[in-house]
N, C-alpha and C positions, 0 to 999 in steps of 0.2 A: 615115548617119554617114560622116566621113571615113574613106580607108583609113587606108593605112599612111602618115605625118603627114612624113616624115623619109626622103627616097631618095638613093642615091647616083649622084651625077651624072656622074661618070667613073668607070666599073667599072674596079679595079685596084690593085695595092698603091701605097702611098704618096699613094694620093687626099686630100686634105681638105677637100675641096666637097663643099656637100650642096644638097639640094634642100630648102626649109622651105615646106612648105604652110600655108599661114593661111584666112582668112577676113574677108571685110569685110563689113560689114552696113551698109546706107543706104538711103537715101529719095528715088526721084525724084521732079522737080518737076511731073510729070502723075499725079501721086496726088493731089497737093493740086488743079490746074489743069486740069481737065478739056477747058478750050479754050487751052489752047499747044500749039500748031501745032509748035514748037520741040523740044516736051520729047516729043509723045506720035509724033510720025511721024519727024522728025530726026532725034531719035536714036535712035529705034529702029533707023533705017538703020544710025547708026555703030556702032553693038551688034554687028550681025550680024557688020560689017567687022572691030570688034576694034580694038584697039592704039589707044581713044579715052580710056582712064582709065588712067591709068599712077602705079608706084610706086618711090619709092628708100627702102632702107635707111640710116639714119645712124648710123655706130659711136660706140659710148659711149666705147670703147678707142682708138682710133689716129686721128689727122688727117691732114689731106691740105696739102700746102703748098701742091699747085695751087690747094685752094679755099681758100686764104685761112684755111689751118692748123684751118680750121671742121671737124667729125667727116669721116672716110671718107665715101665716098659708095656704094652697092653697085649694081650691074648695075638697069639699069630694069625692070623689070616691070608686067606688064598684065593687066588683068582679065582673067577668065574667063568661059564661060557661066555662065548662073544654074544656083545649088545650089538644087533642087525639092525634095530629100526630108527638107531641113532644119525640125525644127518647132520650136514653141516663139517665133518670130516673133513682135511688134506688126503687127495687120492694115496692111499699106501699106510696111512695110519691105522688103527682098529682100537674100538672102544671096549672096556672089561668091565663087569662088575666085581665088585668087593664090600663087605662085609665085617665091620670093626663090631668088637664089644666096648660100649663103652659104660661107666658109671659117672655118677656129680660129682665123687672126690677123684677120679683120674682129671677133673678138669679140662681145658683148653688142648687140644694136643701143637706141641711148639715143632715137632717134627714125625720125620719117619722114616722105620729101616725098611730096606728093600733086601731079598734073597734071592737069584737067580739060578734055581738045579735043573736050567735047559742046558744044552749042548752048545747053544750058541748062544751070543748078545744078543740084548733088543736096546732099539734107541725109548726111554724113557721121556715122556714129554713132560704131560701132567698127571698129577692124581687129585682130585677135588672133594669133598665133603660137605655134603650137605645139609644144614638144620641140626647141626649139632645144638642142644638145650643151652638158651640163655647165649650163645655164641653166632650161630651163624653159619653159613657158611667158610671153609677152612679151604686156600687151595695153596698148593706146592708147587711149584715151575723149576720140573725136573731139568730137562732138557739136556738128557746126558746118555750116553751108553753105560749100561749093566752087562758086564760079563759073566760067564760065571760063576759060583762062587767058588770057587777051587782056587780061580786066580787074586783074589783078595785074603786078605787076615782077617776079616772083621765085614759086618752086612755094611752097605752102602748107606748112607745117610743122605737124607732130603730135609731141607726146612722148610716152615711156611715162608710166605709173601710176606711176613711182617719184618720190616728193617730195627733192628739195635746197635747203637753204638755199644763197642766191647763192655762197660762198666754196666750199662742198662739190661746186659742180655740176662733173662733167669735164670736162675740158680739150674737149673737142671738142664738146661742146654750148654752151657758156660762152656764143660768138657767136651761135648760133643763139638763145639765148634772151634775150638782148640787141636786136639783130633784130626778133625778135617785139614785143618791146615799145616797139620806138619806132614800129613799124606801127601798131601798136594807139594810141597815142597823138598819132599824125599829124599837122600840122602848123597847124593851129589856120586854114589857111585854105578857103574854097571851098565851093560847096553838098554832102551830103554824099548821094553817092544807096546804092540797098538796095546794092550790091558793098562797098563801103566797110566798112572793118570800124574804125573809128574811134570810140575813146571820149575823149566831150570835154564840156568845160562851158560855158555860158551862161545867161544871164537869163533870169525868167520874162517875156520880154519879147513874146509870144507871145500874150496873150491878148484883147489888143485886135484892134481893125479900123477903125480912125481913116478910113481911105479912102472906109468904108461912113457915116462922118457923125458929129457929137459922140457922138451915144449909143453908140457904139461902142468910145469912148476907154476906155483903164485904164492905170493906170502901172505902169511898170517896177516888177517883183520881185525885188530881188537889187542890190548893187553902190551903196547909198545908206544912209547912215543913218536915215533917213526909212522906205524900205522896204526893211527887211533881208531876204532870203530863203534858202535850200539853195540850190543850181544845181542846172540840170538837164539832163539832153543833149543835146547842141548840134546842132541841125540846118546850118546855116549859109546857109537860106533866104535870099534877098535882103529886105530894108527897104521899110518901103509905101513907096509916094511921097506920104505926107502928114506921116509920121514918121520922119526916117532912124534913130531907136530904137526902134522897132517893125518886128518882125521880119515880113515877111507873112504871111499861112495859106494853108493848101491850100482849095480849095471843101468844104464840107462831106461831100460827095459821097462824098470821098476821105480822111474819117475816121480811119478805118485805115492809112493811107496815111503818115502823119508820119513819118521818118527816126528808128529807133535801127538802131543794130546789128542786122544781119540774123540773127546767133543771141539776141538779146534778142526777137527775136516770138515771137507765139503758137505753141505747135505747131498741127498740123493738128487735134490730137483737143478743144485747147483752144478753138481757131481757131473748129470746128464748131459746140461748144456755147455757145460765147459770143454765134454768129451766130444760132445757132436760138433762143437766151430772148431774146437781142434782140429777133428778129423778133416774137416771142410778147408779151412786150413791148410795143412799139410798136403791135400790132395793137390791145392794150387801151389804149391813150393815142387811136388813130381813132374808136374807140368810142364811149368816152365824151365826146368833141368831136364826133361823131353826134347823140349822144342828149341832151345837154345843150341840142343847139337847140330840141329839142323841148321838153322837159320844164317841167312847169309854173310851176316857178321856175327858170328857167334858170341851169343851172352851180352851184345850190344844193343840199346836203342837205335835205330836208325833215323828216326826225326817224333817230334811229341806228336806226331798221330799214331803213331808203333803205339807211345805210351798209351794215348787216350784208347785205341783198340783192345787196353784189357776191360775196361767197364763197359766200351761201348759195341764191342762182337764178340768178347770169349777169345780163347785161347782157343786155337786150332792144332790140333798135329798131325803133322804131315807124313800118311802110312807109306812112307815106302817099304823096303825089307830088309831095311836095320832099322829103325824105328819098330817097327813090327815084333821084329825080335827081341828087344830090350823089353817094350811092351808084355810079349809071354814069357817073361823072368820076371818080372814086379811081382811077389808072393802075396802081395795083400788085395785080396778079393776085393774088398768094401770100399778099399779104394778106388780100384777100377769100375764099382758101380757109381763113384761120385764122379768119376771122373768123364764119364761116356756116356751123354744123352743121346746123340745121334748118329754115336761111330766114329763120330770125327771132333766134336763140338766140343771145347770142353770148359770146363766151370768158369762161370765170368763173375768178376771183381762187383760191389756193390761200388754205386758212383760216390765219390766224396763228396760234400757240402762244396767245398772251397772252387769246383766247376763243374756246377749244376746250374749256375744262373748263364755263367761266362766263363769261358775256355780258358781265356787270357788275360784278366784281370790279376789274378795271382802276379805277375810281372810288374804292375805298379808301384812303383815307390811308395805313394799311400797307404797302400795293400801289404806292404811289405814294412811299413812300422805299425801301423796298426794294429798288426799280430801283436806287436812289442804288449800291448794294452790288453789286448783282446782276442788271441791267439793262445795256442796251446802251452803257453810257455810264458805270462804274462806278469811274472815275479822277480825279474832281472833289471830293467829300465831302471834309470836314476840318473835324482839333478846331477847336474853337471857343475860344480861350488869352487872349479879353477880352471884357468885356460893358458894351456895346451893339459890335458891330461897328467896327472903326475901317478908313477908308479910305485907300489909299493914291497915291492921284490927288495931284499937286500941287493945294493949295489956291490959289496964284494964278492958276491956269489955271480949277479946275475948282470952288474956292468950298470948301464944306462939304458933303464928300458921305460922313458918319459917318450911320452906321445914327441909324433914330429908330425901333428896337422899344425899348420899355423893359420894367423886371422886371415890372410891370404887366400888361404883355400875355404874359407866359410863365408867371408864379410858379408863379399858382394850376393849372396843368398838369406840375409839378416832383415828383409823387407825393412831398411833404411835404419836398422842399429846397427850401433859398432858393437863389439864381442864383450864389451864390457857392460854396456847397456842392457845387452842381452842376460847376462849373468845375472847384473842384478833385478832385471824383470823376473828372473825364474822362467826364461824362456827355453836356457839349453839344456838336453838333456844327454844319455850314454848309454847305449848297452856296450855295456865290457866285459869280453873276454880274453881280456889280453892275460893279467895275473897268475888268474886261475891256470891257466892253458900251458905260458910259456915254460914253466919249467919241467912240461910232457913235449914239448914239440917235437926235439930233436930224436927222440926215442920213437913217438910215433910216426916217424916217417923216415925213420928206419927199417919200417915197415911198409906196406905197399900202398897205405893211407899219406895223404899230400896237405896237409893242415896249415894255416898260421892260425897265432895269436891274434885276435881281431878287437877293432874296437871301432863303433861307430856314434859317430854325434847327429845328432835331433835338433829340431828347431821346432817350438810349439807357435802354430799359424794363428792368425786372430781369431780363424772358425772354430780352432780345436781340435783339430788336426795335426799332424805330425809330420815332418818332411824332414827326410837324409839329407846330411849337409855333405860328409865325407867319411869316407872308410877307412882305416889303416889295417893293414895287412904284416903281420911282424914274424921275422924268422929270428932261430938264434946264429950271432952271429960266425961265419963260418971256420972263424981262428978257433973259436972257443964261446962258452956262454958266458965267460967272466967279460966280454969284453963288447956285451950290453946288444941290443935288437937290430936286426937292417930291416927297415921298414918302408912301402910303399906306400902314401895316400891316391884314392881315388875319389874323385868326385864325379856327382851326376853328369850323365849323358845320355842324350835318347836315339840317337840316329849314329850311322855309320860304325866301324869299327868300336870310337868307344862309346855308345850308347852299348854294345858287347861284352867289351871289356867291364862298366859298368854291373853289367847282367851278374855276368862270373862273380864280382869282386861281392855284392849281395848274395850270392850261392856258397862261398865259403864263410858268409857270416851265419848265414842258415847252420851250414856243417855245423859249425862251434857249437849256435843255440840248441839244434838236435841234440847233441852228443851230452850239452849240459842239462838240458829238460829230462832227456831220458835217465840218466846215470845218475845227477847229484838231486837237482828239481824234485823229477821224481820219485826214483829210486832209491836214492840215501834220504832226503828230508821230507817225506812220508813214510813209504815200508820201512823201511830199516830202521829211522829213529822212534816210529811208534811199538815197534815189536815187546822192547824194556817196559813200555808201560803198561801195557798187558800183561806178561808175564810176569809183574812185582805184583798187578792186581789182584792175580788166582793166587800167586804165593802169600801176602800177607794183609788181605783184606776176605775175611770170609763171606759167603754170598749173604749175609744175613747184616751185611755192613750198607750201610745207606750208598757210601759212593761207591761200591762194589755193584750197587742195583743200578746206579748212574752210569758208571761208566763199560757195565758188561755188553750192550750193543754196539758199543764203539772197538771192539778188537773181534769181531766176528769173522772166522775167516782168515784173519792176518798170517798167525803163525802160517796156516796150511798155503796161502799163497804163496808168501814169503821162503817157505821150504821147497815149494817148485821152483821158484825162481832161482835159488843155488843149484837143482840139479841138472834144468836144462836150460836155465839163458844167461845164468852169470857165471857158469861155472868154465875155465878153460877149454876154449877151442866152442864153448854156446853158442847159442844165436846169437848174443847182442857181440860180443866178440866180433863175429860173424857179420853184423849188420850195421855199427857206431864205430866213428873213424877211432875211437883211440887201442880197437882192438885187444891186446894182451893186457894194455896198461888201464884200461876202462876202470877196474873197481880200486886198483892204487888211486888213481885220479879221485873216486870218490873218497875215496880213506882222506891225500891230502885237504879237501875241499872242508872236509868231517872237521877238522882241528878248528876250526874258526866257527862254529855252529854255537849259539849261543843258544839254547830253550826259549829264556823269556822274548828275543827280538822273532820266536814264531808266532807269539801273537802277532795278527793284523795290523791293528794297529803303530804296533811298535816296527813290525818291519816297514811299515807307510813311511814311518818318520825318518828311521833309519836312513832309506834309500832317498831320502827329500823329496818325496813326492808327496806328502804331506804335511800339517803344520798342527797341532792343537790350537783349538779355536772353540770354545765355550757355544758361541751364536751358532756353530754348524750343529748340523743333523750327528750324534754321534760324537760331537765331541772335536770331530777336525775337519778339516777343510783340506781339499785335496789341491793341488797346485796343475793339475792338467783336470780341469772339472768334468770332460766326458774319459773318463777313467773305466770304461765297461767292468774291470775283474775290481777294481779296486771300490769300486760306486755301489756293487751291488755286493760284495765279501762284505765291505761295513755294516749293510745291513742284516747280513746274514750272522756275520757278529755279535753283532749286540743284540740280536733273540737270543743267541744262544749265552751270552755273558747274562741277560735275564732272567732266563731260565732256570740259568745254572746256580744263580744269588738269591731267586727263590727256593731254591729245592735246598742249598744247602743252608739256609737261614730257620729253616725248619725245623733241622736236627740240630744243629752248631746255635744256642742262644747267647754265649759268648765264647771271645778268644781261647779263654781258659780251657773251653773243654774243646778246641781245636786241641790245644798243648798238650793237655792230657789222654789225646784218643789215642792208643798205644796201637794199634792195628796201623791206624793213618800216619802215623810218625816213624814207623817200621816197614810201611811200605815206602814214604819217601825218603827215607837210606834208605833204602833196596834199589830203587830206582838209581838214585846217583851216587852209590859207590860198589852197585854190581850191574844193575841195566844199564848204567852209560858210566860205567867205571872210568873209562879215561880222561871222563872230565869231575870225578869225583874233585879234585883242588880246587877247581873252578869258585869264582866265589857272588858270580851273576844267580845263581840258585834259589829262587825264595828260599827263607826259613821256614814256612810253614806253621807261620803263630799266629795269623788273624784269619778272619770269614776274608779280606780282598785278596790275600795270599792265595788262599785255597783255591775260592772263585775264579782270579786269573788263570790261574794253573790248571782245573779242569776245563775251562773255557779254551784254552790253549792248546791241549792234547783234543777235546773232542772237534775243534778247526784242522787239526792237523789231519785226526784220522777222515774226517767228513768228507767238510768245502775245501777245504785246500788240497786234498784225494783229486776228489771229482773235477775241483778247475784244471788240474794239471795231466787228469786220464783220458777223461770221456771226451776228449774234443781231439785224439790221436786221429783218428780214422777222419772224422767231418775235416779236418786242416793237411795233416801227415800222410791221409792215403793216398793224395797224390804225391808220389813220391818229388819230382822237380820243386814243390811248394819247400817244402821240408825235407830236403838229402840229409842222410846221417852220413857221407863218407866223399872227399875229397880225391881223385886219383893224380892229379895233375897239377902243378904247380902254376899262377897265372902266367900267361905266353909275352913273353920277353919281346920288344919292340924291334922288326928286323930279324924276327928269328923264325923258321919255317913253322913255328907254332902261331904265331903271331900272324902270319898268311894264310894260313888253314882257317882260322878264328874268323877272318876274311871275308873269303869264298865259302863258308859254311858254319854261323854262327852256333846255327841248333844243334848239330853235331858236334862242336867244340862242348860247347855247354853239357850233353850227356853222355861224351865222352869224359867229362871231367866226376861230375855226379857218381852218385850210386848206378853199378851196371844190371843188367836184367835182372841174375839171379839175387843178387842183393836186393835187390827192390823187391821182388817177388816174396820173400823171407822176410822182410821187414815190414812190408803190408799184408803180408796174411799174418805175423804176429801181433800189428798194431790192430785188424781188427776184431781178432780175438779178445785185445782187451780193453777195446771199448766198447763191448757190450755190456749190457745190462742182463742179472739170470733174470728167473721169472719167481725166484725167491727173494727178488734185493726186498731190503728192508731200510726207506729211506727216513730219513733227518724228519722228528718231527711222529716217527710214527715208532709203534711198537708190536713185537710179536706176537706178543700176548697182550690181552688189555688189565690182566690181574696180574703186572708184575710186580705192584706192590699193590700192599691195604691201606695205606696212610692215606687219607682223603685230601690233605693240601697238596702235597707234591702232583697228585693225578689232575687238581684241579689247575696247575700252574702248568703241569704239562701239556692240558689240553688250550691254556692259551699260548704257548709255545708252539703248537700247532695251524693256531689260527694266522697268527702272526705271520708264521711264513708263509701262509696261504695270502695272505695280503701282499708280501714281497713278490710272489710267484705273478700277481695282478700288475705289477708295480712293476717288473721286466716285459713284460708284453706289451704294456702301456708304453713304455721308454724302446722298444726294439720298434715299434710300428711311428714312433712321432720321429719325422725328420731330422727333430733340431737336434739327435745325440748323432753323429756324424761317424765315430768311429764303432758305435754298435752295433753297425752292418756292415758299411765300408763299401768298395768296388765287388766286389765279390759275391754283395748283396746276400749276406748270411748272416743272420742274429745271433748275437751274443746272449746263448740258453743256456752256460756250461753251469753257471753256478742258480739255476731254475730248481727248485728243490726237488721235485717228485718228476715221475717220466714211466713210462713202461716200459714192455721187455725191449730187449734189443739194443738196435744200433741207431740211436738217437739225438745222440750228441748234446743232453740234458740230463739233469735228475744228480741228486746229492745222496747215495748209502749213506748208510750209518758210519758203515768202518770202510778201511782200505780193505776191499776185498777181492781185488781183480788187480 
């Protein structure tokens, strides 16, 4: 430990200098980089020499008129040797000491510069002080890279842990935190490289490679009526030379490599484990592009014991002497050691939840709406409020595209209501993807993707259960789309032929829900519309802003995930391309779906109600009453809701004591225009927006983004692998259109049901691709940082907000009590299901890995 923390610097009476020993904690860049020449020899040299990291105090109390009236500045100071016998470290961090002068009239210090004259960065974490006179301990929560100072204008600037609204901050940091943020918001021109600490917006203009040939074309995302998008962080890459609106790409190579903010990357510990499932990963996608040339239906399932074979023996390949040969051309070493335990044997699948109890329970009708609830994808469902279906496509576009199930095809399955009765019990419900879908159909299956628009009806049983009444299956029709949908209903059957048919007509309602969970679900109303609100946070909320300190755990991660995602899975010719039936037109699809995205209906609550699956009810838990009362995502989000709508009306009732200095916090009113007329510019007209003039305004709306980035993340990621990794559960891609009655498709279906069915599905290699993607990212690193906790425990000094936050933690430590209780008691029926697998997605905490629980903070996977 340290000694004595506090010396006197001139022995004698009337001294008022002291000596404040602190401590800084940071990360060099040869921890991560084992071959910079720079980081591990360079500087080691200037180490020895000393006087290469250097620090000023900045007084909270008195200015300087030399500097431009900005805080006092205090005597420079310099590292130390390393402190060895400090424990308690993260393996790769290292502890310094330092040495401030201080006196009683420098006062309180409100910040501090930092000077970097190594060769390389280092990640800054903290730097802490302690026993300053009359003060206390003072600590900083750097947690940022310092380059060096060559590449900046001016020493890097740190504030304390202590939160001010803009009008409250002292006179002598005022400037300083002004400063900081028009850095941070930089000046909208030039390529942006890692030093660059600039948060800024642009198009998803990124995802094509027009240079590379028409297939490579896709349109701008963002900045047209046509295709409305979020923004997302601006790289400022130069333009191909085929599109001056097309931004160009880095080579694949260099993946990783895409421009955010150099404290928006991965940490190292994230860094490691993201690289090593990759790799693991990717070694099972060479595999089965191995083994498929061989095999006797190439690139085919042959029956679901093929499938179950990849979790339950490994992927085998078979040496003869063209396999052999392809074998010594694969140039990557590291690969061939994951790939080869015994010679022959090669990497097996982890088992998914979804047949670990039961092989075959997946195939259940039960099993098969229950997901609707409780399934990876459990935000779609909704009352059913008219019968037959009505559509709301413009009819001179798109014809007549109103359901054609009639009472006919559901009655006699209404356990003795007629269709009207049923309605108004609130008994029938919908998942629909007809809207959405049809006016992509005819394009994607122009391609080698075999799609309908789908819509199916529900019936809620008296246990609380769910049971399929009938399917519709909808093309456009084949004169033209103006001249409205040809449509099949199917209804249940379990035996013969259509108990098959049956099978199928559930397999392409699957497709739909895949293609919609991963694309829009996911992908658009998570990453994508959380990205804006991040990046308005660094631009016009300094960290020294109460809800900047709120909401900075909630975008950890995003940008850097989000910037992989355009180079290698949404970008033309990707993986998801690659692996989700609408292929080319995948992220058009999400742009159309984007125009109808309202903020406020992403609170919980409001999309409950929305969709009629709730009601406002004063006597319920929360406030409402749900209309399918074992509701698993929907039972247990409310409660995870309303901790965090608590949490959040405490913390901000703390600093906010009325509306008025809502109205007046010019940081917070600048950040939200920022947000909606540059982060989600296309809906800046919109006029569903709060205004942003009371404490409910506010409260809703951080409550709102922090569900989005969290629980509503985590319901819709972490349960890919436990549901999706078996691929037949969850297909993303259709090949075959259902087999016509009398038609040699319809004979084969026959005489060979299982092979119809994975002949239609995703084929080897798609499945292979699609499941070593999904379980990539339904792991956990071993840095997550979930709901409820934080990285540091001194992220602020205000003692109410720490003390509301620690009962915001208890809280959902009660909820956490309160899903295990309800997953182990019988009477919730769909929170297991056939399948016998508990609904843990929305479980707050969880450890590393592949878990299929636990809520991060932010979208960060």
């Amino acid at each position: 430990m340290l000694n004595k923390l506090v010396e006197t610097l001139i022995p004698g009476e009337g001294s008022n200098k002291k000596i404040i020993k602190g401590r800084v904690v940071l990360m060099k860049k040869n921890v991560l980089d084992f071959n910079d020449f720079n980081a591990s020899i360079l500087d080691g040299l200037s180490e020895l020499l000393g006087k290469r990291v250097s620090f000023q105090l900045v007084s909270a109390v008195n200015s300087d008129p030399a500097n431009g009236s900005k805080g006092k500045l205090g005597k420079r100071s310099y590292l130390e040797k390393w402190i060895t016998n400090l424990t308690g470290l993260t393996p790769g961090e290292s502890a310094f000491g330092v040495k401030f002068e201080w006196s009683e009239d420098f006062g309180i210090p409100g910040a501090i510069t930092v000077k970097n004259e190594h060769n390389s960065q280092f990640y800054l974490k903290t730097i802490t002080l302690d026993d300053i006179p009359g003060h206390g301990t003072v600590n900083f929560i750097c947690n940022s890279w310092v380059y060096p100072s060559d590449r900046y204008t001016t020493d890097r600037v740190f504030f304390s842990n202590k939160a001010y609204l803009p009008h409250e901050t002292p006179a002598p940091l005022s400037k300083y935190r002004e400063e900081e943020l028009e850095i941070l918001r930089g000046n909208g021109e030039g390529e942006l490289k890692e030093w660059d600490r600039v948060y800024d917006y642009a198009y998803y203009n990124d995802l094509g490679d027009p240079d590379k040939g028409e297939k490579y074309v896709r349109p701008v995302l963002g900045g047209s009526s046509e295709y409305p998008y979020p923004r997302r962080a601006r790289t400022g890459r130069p333009p191909t030379k085929t599109d001056p609106n097309t931004e160009s790409r880095l080579p694949l190579i260099k993946g990783l490599d895409v421009y955010v903010p150099r404290d928006e990357r991965f940490g190292h510990l994230k860094m490691s484990d993201f690289l090593g499932y990759a790799l693991k990963s990717l070694s099972q996608d060479l595999s089965a592009v191995l083994q498929s040339i061989f095999d006797k239906t190439p690139n085919e399932f042959d029956s679901f014991q093929d499938v179950l074979d990849l979790y339950e023996g490994g992927i085998k390949l078979p040496m003869n002497p063209i396999a052999e040969k392809i074998w010594e051309n694969i140039p990557f070493e590291i690969l061939k050691a994951f790939l080869q335990s015994d010679g022959a044997q090669l990497f097996k699948l982890p088992m998914p939840d979804v047949i670990k109890e039961d092989k075959s329970a997946w195939r259940t009708d039960e099993e098969f709406a229950r997901e609707m609830l409780a399934g990876v994808n459990p935000v779609l469902i909704s009352r059913l409020e008219e019968f037959p279906p009505v559509s709301k496509l413009d009819p001179q576009t798109y014809g007549n595209q109103n359901s054609t199930i009639t009472k006919e095809h559901i009655e006699q399955n209404l356990d003795g209501l007629s269709v009207n009765e049923a309605l108004q019990k609130n008994r029938l419900f919908i998942l629909d993807h007809h809207d959405s879908m049809m006016p992509y159909v005819a394009r994607i299956n122009s391609t080698s993707s075999k799609v309908y628009a789908t819509r199916t009806i529900l019936f809620l049983k008296d246990g609380g259960t769910l049971k399929p009444l009938a399917i519709e299956l909808s093309l456009p029709h084949p004169e033209g789309e103006q001249k409205g949908a040809i449509s099949r209903v199917f209804t249940p059957a379990h035996d013969g032929v259509e108990g098959s048919v049956w099978q199928l007509a559930k397999a392409y309602v699957s497709v739909s829900d895949s293609g919609h969970h991963q694309l829009i679900s996911h992908w658009s109303q998570t990453h994508a519309v959380i990205e804006p609100f991040g990046i308005a946070t660094y631009r016009q909320l300094s960290v020294l802003h109460p809800i900047h300190k709120l909401l900075y755990p909630h975008f950890r991660y995003t940008m850097d995930i989000n910037a992989v995602a355009r180079q290698i899975l949404l970008n033309a010719e990707g993986l998801l391309e690659k692996t989700v039936f609408p292929g080319k037109y995948a992220m058009e699809w999400s742009s159309a779906t984007y125009k109808s995205w309202v903020f406020t209906d992403q609170a919980l609550p409001a999309d409950l109600v929305k969709r009629g699956v709730a009601v406002k009810d004063s006597e319920s838990p929360h406030g409402y009453k749900l209309l399918i009362e074992d509701y698993p995502y929907a039972l247990d989000g409310l409660e995870i809701w309303s901790a965090i709508e608590t949490w959040v009306k405490e913390y901000c009732s703390f600093y906010y004591t009325s509306d008025d200095m809502i109205i007046g916090d010019t940081e917070l009113q600048s950040w939200w225009k920022d947000i909606r007329e540059k982060g989600h510019g296309d809906k800046k007209d919109e006029t569903w927006w709060p205004e942003m003039k009371t404490l409910d305004e506010l409260t809703q709306t951080l409550t709102t983004i922090i569900w989005i980035a969290s629980a509503l993340h985590a319901a819709l990621n972490f349960g890919q692998y436990p549901y999706a990794g078996y691929a037949p559960n969850r297909p993303t891609i259709s090949r075959r259109f259902m087999p016509e009655p009398n038609s040699p498709e319809y004979e084969e279906l026959t005489a060979n049901p299982d092979g119809v069915f994975l002949k239609t599905v995703s084929n080897k290699l798609q499945t292979l691709i699609g499941i070593s993607l999904i379980e990539l990212l339904s792991r956990h690193s071993s840095d997550e940082v979930y709901l409820g906790q934080r990285e540091n425990p001194n992220w602020t000094v205000d003692a109410e907000p720490l003390q509301a936050f620690e009962r915001f933690g208890k809280k959902l430590v009660e909820i956490e009590d309160g899903i295990i209780e309800k997953n182990s008691n019988g009477e919730w029926k769909n929170r297991v299901g056939p399948v016998k697998l508990g609904y843990t997605l929305l479980y707050p905490t969880s450890g590393e890995g592949l878990t299929g629980r636990g809520i991060p903070n932010s979208t960060s996977i």
